[in-house]
C-alpha positions in Angstrom: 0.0 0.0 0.0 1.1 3.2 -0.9 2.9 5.7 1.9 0.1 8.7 2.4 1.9 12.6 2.2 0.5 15.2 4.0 1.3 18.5 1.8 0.3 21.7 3.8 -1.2 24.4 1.2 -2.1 23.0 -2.0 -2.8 26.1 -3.4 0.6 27.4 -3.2 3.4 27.2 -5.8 5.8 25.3 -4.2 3.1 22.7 -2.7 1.3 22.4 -6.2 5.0 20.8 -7.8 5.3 18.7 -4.6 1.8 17.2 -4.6 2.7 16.2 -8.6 6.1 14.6 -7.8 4.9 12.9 -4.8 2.3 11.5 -7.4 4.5 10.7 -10.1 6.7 8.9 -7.8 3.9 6.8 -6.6 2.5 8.6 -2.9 -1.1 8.9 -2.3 -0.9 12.5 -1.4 -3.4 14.4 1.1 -3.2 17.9 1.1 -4.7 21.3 2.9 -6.7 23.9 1.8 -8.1 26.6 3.7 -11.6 26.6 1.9 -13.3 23.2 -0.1 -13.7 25.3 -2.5 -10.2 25.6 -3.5 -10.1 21.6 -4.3 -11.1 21.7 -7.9 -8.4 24.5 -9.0 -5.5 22.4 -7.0 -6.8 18.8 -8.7 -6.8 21.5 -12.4 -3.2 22.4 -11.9 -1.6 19.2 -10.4 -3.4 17.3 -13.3 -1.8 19.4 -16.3 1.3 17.6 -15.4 0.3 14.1 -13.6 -3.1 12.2 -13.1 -4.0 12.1 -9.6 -6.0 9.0 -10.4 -7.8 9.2 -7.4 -4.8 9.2 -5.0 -5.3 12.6 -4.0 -7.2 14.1 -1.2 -8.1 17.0 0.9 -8.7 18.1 4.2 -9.4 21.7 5.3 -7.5 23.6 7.4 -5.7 26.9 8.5 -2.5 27.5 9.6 -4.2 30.7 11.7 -6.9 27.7 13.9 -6.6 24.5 15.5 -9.3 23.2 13.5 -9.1 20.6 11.2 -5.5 19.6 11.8 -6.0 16.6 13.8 -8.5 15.4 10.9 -5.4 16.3 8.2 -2.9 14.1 9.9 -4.7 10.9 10.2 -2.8 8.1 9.0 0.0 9.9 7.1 3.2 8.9 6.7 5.0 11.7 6.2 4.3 15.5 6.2 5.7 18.3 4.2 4.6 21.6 5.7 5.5 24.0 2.7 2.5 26.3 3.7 3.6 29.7 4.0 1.0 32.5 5.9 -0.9 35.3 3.9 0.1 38.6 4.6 1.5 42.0 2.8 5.4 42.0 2.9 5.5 45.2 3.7 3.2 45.8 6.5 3.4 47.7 9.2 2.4 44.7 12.1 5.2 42.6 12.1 2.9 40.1 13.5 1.0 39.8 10.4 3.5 36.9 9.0 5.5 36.1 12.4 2.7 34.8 14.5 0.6 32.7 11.8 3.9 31.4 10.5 5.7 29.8 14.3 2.0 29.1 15.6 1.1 27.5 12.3 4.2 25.6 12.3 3.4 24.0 15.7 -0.1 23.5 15.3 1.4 21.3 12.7 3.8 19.8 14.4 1.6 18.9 17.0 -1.3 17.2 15.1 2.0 15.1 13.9 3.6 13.5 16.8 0.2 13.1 18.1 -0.5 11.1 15.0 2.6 9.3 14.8 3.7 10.5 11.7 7.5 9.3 10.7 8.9 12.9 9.5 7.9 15.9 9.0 9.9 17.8 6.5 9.3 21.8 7.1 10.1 24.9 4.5 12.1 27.6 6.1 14.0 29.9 3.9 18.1 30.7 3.7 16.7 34.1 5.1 17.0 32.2 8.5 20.4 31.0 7.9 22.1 34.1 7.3 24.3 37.0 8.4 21.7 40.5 9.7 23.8 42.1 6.6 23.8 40.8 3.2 26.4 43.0 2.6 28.7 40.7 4.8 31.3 38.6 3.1 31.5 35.0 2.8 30.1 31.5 2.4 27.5 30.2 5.2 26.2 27.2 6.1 22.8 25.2 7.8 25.0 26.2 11.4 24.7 29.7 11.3 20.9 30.9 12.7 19.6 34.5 11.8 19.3 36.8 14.5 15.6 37.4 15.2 16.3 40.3 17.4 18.0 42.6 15.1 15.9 46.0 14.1 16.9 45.5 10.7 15.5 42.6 9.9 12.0 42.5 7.6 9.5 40.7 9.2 9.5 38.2 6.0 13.2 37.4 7.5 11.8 37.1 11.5 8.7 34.9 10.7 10.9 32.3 9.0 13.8 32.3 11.3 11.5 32.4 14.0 9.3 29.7 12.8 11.7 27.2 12.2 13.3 28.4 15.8 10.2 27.6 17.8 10.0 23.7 15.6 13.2 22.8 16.2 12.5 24.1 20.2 9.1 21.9 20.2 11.5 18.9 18.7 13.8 19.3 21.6 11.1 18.8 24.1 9.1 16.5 22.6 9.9 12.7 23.3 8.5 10.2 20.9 9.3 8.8 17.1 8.5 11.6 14.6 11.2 13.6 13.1 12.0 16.9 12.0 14.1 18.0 8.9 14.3 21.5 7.5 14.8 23.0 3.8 16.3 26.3 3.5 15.6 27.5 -0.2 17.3 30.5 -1.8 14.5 32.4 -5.0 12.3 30.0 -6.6 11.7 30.4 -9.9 10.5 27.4 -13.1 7.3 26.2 -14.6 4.4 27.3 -13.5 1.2 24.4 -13.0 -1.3 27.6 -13.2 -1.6 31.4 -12.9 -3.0 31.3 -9.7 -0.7 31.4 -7.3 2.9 32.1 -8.8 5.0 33.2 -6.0 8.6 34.8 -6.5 7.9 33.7 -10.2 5.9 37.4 -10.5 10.3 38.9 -10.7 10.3 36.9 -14.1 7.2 37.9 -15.3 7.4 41.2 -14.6 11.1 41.2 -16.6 8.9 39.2 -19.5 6.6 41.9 -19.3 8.6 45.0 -19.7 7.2 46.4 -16.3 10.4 46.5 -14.9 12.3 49.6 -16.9 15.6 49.1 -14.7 17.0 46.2 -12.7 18.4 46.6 -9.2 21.8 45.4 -8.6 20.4 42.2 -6.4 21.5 39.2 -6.3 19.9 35.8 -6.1 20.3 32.4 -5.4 18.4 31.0 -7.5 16.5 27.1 -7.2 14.6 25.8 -9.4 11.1 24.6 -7.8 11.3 21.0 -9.3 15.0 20.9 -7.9 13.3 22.1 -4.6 10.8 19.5 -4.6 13.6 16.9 -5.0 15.5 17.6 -2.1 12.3 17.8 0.3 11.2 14.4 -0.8 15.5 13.4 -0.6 14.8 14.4 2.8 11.5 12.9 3.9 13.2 9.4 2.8 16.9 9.7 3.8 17.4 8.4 7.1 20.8 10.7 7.4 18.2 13.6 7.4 16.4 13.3 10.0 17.0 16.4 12.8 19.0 18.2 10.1 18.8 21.7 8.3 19.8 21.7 4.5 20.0 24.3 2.5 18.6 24.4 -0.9 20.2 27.6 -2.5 20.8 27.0 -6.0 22.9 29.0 -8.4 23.5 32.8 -7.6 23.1 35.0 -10.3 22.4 39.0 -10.7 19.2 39.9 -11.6 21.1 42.1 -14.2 22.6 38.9 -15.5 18.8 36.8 -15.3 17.7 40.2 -17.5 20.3 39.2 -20.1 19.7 35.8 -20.5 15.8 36.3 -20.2 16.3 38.8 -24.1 18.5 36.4 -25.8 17.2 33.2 -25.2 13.4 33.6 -25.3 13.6 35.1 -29.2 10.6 37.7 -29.5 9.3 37.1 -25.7 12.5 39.0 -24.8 12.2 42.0 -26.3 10.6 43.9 -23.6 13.1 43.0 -21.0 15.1 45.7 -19.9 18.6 45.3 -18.9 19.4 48.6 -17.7 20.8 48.9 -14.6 19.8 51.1 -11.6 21.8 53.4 -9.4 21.3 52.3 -5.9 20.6 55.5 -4.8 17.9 55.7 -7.1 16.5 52.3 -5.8 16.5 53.3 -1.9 14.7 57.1 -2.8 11.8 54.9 -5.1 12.0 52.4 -2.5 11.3 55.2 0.3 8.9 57.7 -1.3 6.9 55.3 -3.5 7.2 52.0 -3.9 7.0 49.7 -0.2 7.8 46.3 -1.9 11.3 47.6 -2.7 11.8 48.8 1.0 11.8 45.0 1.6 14.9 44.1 -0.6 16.7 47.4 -0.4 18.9 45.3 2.2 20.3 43.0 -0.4 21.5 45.8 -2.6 25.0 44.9 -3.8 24.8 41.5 -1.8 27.9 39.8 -1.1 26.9 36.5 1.4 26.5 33.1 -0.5 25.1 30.0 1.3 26.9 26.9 0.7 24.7 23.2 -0.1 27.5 20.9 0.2 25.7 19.2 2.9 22.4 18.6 0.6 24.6 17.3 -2.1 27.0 15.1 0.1 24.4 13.7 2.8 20.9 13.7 0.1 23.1 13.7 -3.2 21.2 16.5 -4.5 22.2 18.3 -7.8 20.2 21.1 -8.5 20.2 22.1 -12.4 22.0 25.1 -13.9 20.1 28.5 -13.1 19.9 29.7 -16.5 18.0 26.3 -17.2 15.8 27.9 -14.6 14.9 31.3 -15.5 14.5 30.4 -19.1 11.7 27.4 -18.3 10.1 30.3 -15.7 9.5 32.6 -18.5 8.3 30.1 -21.1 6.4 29.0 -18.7 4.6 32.1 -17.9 4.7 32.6 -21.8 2.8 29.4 -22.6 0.0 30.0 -19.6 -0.2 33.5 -21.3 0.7 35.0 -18.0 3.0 37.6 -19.6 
């Protein structure tokens, strides 16, 4: 009989590719949804690349109540909580995403080891592996931890170190057989299963589009979402994962150099893309007067930390494919579901 996968948020980009690998590679898959009316459009997207063939289900519930979550976890195998709170990156309460993201991580974990699931495989972000400053030099790794209390950091950056913080602390004190693993992705871009819910994917479209007229000089580590998928599933199965933090970085790449490739390899879809670069100092005044979505990555102009995966590749013997593989499969992606 087949192992049964708990995937938290089907709607979501990153959960939508892991319910169609867990499918492909023979799961029964179970997944959440905060309304039963967002069923149909997960089964529509997961099915444009694999036929559930009636091995998927749903369950409803919330990362923001206790309801439901006890129902979710009955007889699963294994759990991969990918879900990721709503919320507006750039408001003002910084508990808008900080408290639904730890308490929606526990409420998960606890429906979990009181189910007796085996692992539970949890989404955290390099964001929580990395130095206050991007503009720090150097290669980091899965031992270096975020400081939560710095005033600089965004609240994007607090909620996920924080969140994976308070799992790891319920881990400690809990006493029983289910385990915990982390993934630490870097910016996850590739195909898109529908227009829906598209994630950091919007950066490539709005390059595809010609809505962005100048490019910041940012820098990011790109991974591509199938790669992602991979290495959560390498780590639900690998028995040298459990209680381990891996990150899942990818490639790093400008966005100056993504704009480049973006308008000569996707012929006439290119031509909008701009590959002008802006002045910082032009960045931070937009940033400050007008635009509050680029007060959010004004930190990580002219970014100099890296994030090292030799421990996914040498413990999970993960090998992510090239970044420009990536960006150009994003676009024609969001070309094909006429997205752009």
């Amino acid at each position: 009989m087949p192992e049964l996968v708990l995937v938290t948020g089907g709607s979501g980009y990153i959960a939508g590719w892991c319910i169609a690998e867990l499918l492909r590679r023979g799961y029964d898959v179970r997944t959440t949804v905060r309304s039963a009316g967002r069923e149909q459009s997960v089964t529509d997207a997961v099915s444009s690349v694999v036929d559930p063939a009636g091995r998927l289900g749903f369950a409803v519930a919330d990362l923001t109540a206790d309801e439901g979550w006890d129902e979710a976890l009955k007889g699963v195998d294994h759990v991969l909580h990918v879900a990721s709170p709503l919320g507006g990156a750039a408001s003002d309460d910084p508990d808008a995403l900080i408290a639904p993201a730890r308490d929606g991580a526990l409420r998960v974990l606890r429906a979990a080891t009181a189910a007796g699931v085996r692992r539970v495989v949890m989404t955290s972000a390099a964001n929580a592996a990395s130095p206050s400053s991007y503009a720090t030099e150097g290669v980091t790794d899965e031992t270096l931890w975020t400081d939560p209390e710095d005033p600089t950091l965004i609240p994007y950056r607090r909620s996920k170190t924080l969140a994976e913080r308070a799992a790891w602390d319920f881990m400690e004190a809990y006493d029983g057989p289910t385990e915990l693993a982390t993934v630490l992705p870097g910016a996850v871009f590739g195909p898109i299963l529908t227009t829906d819910n598209i994630g950091s994917v919007g950066i490539v479209g709005r390059m595809v589009a010609g809505e962005m007229r100048g490019i910041p000089r940012i820098g990011l580590e790109v991974v591509d979402v199938r790669d992602l998928v991979d290495v959560h599933i390498r780590a639900m199965t690998s028995p040298a994962a459990a209680g381990q933090r891996f990150l899942a970085t990818g490639e790093f790449m400008w966005m100056a150099d993504m704009a480049r490739i973006l308008r000569d390899g996707l012929g006439e879809h290119g031509r909008r893309v701009s590959t002008r670069q802006v002045p910082d100092l032009l960045v931070r005044l937009v940033a400050r007067f007008r635009d509050p979505y680029l007060r959010e990555i004004t930190p990580a102009l002219g970014r100099r930390n890296r994030h090292s995966t030799e421990k996914a590749r040498s413990v999970l013997g993960w090998r992510p494919r090239p970044a420009r593989q990536t960006v150009l499969d994003c676009a024609e992606s969001l070309v094909a579901h006429g997205a752009v």
